[in-house]
C-alpha positions in Angstrom: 0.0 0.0 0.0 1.4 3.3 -1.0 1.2 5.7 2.1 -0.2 9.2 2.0 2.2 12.0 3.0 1.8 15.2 3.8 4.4 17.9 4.3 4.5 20.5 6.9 6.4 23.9 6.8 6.3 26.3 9.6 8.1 29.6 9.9 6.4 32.9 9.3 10.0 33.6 7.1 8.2 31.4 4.7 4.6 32.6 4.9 6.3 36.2 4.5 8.5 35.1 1.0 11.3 36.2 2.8 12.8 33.1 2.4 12.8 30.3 0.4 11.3 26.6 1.4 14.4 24.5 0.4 13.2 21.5 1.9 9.9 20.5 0.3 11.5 20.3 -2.6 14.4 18.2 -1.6 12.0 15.5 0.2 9.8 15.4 -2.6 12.6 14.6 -4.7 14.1 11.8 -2.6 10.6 10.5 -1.8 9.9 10.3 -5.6 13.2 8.7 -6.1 12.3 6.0 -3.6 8.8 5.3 -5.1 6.9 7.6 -2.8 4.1 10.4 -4.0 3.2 13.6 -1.9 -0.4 14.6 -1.3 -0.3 17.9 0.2 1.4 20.7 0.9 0.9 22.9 3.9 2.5 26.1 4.6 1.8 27.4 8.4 3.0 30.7 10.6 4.6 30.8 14.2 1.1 31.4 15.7 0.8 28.2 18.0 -3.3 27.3 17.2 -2.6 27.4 13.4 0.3 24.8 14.2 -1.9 22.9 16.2 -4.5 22.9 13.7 -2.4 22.4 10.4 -0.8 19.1 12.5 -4.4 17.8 13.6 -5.4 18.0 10.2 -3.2 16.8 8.4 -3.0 14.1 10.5 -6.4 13.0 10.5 -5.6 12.6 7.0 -2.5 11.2 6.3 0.2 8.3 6.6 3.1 10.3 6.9 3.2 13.9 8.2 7.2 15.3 7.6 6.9 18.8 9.0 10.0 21.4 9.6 11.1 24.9 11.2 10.4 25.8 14.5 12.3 23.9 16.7 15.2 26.3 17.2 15.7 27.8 20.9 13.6 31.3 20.6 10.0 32.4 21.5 9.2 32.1 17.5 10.1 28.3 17.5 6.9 26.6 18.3 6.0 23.3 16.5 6.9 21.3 19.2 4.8 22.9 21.8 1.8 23.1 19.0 2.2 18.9 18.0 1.4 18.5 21.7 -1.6 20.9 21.9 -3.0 18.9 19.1 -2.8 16.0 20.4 -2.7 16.7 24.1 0.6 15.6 24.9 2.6 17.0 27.8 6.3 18.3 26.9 9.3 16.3 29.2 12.9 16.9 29.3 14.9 14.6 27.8 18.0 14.2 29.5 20.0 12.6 26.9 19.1 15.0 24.3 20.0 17.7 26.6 23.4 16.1 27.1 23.9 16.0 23.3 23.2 19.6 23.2 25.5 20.5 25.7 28.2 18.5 24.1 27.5 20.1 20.4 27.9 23.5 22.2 31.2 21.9 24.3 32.9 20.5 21.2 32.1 24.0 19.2 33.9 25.6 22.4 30.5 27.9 23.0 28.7 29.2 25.2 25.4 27.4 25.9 22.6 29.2 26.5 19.8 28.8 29.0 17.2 28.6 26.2 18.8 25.6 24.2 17.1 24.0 27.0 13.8 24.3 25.4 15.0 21.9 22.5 15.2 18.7 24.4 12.1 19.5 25.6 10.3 16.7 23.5 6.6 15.3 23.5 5.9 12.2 26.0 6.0 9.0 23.6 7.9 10.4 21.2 11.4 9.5 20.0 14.5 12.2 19.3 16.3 11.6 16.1 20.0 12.7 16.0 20.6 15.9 14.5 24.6 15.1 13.5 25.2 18.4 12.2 23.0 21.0 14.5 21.7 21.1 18.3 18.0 20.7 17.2 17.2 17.2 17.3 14.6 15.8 14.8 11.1 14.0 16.6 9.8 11.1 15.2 5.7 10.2 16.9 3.1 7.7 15.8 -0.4 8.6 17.0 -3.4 7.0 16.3 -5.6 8.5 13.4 -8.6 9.4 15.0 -9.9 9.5 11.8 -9.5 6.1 10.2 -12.3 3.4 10.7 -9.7 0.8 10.6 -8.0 2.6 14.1 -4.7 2.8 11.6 -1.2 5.0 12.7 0.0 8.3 11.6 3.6 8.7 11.7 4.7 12.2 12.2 8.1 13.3 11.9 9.8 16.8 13.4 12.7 18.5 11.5 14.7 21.3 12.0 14.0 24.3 9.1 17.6 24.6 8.8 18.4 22.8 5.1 21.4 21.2 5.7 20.2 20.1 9.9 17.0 19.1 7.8 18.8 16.8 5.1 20.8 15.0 7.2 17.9 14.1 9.7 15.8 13.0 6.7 18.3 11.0 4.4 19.7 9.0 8.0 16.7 8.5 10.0 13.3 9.5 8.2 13.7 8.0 5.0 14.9 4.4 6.4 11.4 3.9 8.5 8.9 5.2 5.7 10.2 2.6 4.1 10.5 0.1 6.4 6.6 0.4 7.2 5.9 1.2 3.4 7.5 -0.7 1.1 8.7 1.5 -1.9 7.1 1.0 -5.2 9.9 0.4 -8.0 10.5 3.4 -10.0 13.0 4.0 -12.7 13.5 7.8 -13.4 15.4 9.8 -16.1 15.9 13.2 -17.3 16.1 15.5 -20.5 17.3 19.0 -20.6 16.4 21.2 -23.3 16.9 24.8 -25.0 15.3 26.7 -27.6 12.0 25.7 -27.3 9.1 26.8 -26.0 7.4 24.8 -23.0 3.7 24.4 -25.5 5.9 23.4 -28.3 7.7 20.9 -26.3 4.8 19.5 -24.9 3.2 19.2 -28.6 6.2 17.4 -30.3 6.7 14.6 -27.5 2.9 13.9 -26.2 2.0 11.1 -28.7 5.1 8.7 -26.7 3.4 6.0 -25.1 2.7 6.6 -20.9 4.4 10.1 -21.9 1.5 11.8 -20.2 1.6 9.9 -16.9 5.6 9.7 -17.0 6.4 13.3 -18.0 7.1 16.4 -15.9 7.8 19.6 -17.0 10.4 22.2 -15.1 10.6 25.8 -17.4 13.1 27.8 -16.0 15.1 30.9 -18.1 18.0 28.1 -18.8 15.9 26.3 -20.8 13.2 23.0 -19.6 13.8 20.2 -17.7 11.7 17.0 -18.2 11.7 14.5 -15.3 9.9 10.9 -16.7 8.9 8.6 -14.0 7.8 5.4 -14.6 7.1 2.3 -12.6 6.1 -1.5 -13.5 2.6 -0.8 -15.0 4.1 1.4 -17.6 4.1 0.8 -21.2 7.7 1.9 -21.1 10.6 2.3 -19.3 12.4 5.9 -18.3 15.0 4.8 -20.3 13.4 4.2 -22.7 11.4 7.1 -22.9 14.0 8.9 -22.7 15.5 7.9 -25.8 12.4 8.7 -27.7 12.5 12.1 -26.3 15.9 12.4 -27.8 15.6 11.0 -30.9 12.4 13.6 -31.5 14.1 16.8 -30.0 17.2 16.2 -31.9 19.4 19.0 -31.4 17.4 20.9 -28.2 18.6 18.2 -25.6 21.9 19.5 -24.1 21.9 17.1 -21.4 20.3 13.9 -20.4 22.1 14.4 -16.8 21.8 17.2 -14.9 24.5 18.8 -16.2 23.9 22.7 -16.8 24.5 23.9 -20.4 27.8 25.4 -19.5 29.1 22.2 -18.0 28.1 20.6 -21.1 30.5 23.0 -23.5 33.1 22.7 -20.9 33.3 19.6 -21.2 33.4 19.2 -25.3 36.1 22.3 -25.1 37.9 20.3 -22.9 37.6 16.8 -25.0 38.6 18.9 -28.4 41.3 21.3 -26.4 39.9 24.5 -27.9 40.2 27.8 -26.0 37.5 30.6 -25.7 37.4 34.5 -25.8 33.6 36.1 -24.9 32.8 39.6 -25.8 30.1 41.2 -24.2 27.6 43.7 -24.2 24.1 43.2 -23.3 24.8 40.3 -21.4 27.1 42.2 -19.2 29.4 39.4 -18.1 26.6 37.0 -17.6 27.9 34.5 -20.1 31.6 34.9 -19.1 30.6 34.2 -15.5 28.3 31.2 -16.4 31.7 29.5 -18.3 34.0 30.5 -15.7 31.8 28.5 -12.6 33.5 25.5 -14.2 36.1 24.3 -12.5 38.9 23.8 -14.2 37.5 26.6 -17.2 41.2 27.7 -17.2 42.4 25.4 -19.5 39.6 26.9 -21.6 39.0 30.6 -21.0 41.4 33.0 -22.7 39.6 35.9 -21.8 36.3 37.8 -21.2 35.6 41.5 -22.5 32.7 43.6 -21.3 32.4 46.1 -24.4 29.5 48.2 -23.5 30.7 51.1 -24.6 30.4 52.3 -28.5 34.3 53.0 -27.6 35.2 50.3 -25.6 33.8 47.9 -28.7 36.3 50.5 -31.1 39.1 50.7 -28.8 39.1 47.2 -27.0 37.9 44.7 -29.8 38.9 47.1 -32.6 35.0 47.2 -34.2 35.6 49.1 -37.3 33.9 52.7 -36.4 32.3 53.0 -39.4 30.3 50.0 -38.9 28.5 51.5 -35.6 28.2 54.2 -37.0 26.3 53.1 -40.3 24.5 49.7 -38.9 24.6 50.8 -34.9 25.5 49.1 -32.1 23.1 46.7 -32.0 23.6 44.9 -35.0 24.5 41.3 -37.4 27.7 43.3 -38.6 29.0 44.3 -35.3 28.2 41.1 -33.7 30.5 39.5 -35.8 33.0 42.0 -35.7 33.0 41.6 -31.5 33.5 37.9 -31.9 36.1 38.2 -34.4 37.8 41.4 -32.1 38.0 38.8 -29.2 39.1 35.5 -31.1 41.9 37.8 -32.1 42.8 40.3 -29.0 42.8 36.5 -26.4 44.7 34.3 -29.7 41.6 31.8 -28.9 40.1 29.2 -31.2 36.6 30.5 -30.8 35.2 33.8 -30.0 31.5 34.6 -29.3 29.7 37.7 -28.6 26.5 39.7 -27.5 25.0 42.7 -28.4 21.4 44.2 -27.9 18.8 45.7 -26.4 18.1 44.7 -22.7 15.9 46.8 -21.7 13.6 48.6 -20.4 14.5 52.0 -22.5 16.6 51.8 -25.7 14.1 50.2 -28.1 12.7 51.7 -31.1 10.5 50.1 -33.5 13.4 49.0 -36.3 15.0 47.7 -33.2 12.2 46.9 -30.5 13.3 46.2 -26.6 15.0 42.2 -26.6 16.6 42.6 -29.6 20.0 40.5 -29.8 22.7 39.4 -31.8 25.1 36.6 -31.1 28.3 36.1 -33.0 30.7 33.4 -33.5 33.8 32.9 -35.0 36.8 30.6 -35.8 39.5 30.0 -37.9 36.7 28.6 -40.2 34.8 31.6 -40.8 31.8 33.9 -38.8 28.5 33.4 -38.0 25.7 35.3 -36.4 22.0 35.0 -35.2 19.5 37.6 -34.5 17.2 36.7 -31.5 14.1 38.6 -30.1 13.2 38.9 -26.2 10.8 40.0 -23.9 11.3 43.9 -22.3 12.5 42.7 -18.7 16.5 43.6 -18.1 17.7 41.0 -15.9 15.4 38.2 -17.7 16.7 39.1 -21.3 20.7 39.3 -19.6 19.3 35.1 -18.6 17.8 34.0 -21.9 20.4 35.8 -24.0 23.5 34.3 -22.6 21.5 31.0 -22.8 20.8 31.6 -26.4 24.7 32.3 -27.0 25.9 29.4 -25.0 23.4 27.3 -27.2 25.0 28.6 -30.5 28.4 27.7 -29.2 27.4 23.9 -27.9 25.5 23.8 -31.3 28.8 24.9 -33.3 30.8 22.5 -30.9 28.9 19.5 -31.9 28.6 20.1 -35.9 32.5 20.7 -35.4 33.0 17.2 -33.7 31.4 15.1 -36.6 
């Protein structure tokens, strides 16, 4: 029997959007992984009757209830005192946790203070799981479901909100008893990455693949699409499987079937063919220099990275011919490919690349319009540009654009290995 699981997450920081729930997404992951499907989601302040209340309901529905935050030492930290309202539980001290605190606090040669106390204060009946990294240690409780007919268990499990404190509880304690109560479905997962495409289009070209619609999910992000395909025995195919089909249909829009980002991917083929790289820049302000040099290693690789935003510093710098701003502009085929030839030259690289355009919001005009880009590349075997159009926002056009550029070059990289 597949369980039904519920998460949990407290913290008005979260409520707020002051800060991002890291952990819901990590479990999910994992649980999927392991065969596992989560129900609902809930998202609760630091007032203690909507803790109570959130807990109670959720578990008068579910299995498995994973909820984290709030069990630091401060007046705001109050999921343990609300799982005992809910369920009318008295709070104990627990000695040994206490003395696991103290010793955290001994061995980081600090200070404890009197209200660290408050975290070994623990729910009678319920069982501390070792925090190995923090002083919060994780609760694990199994209550009966005062909503089941059949008088069946809900497990509930406490975390720290802390990601890393949070991880480690899950991946060495939580996990192993879900599925020692629940035995895990087998599942076989894969992924895709893709670029250039729209989400719609995507969708279109790879629905007809058999189970596609049960097996695929769909992750847009300004890098391009991720497709995670589950599948388990009752399906017609296989991840793998799938995946290959997905390949074979997308052709040259899968960069990765890993998750490798796009620039791992051309470091790596620079790398394998020993080619170095000189990026000029304008629109993209760096962006795509930064993206290549996160690589470690992008040394062996990198020659050198120009930010030419200036109409001088793209004469003086990369030595663009001044008549050509002057009688095609900036923002143009012809002095894209002058940029990436400038750069091949000034870093004696085998391949420069370049961007120029029209990030937004002011600039535009209606023969060149707000998003307007051109990308250049060029080699010892000649030059080549494309002209791309955006949307009007700055800092998303600086994402898409050095993704459409890195594109071009992993696109030239491959026709170049064949």
């Amino acid at each position: 029997m597949k369980p039904l699981i519920e998460i949990i997450v407290v913290g008005n920081e979260i409520l707020s959007g002051s800060t991002v729930d890291k952990n819901t997404p990590y479990m999910i992951d994992i649980l999927a992984r392991s065969g596992y499907a989560v129900s609902f989601i809930s998202v609760v302040g630091d007032k203690l009757d909507d803790i109570a209340d959130v807990c109670s309901n959720s578990a008068g529905r579910a299995d498995v209830v994973l909820v984290t935050g709030g069990l630091g030492p401060t007046s705001d930290d109050r999921t343990v005192e609300g799982i005992a309202r809910a369920f009318g539980l008295t709070r104990i001290l627990n000695e040994d946790v206490l003395k696991s605190i103290r010793e955290v606090f001994r061995r980081r040669k600090r200070f404890m203070s009197e209200s660290n106390k408050k975290q070994a204060m623990i729910p009678e009946g319920a069982e501390p799981l070792d925090n190995p990294i923090g002083t919060a240690p994780g609760i694990y409780l199994k209550l009966k479901n005062n909503a089941s007919d059949t008088g069946s268990e809900t497990e509930i499990y406490l975390m720290p909100g802390v990601p890393m404190e949070m991880q480690a509880i899950f991946d060495t304690a939580v996990l192993s008893r879900i599925k020692a109560t629940y035995k895990p479905s087998p599942v076989e997962t894969a992924t895709v990455r893709v670029t250039g495409i729209s989400e719609s289009q995507l969708y279109d070209t790879i629905r007809h693949l058999p189970g596609g619609d049960d097996a695929f999910a769909f992750y847009p992000r300004y890098s391009g699409i991720e497709i995670k395909i589950m599948t388990d025995e009752h399906s017609p195919l296989s991840a793998v499987e799938l995946q290959e089909k997905v390949v074979a249909v997308l052709g040259d829009h899968v960069y990765a079937t890993c998750d490798e980002s796009l620039e791992e991917v051309i470091a790596n083929m620079l790398l394998k063919n020993r080619l170095t790289i000189g990026v000029a820049e304008s629109c993209t302000g760096g962006f795509v220099a930064h993206r290549l040099t996160n690589i470690p290693g992008s040394s062996a690789y990198m020659q050198c990275g120009v930010i030419a935003y200036s109409n001088e510093s793209k004469q003086d710098v990369l030595r663009v011919n001044s008549e050509l701003i002057k009688e095609h502009g900036a923002v143009s085929v012809e002095v894209a490919a002058a940029m990436a030839e400038g750069v091949r030259n000034i870093a004696g690289a085998d391949i420069g690349i370049s961007t120029t355009g029209i990030a937004g919001p002011g600039g535009g005009s209606a023969e060149k319009p707000l998003g307007l880009m051109y990308a250049g590349i060029s080699s010892a075997n000649g030059t080549s540009t494309k002209k791309l159009q955006f949307g009007e926002d700055r800092l998303i056009n600086k994402s898409i654009m050095s993704q459409a550029v890195l594109d071009m070059l992993r696109l030239y990289l491959k026709k170049s290995e064949k």
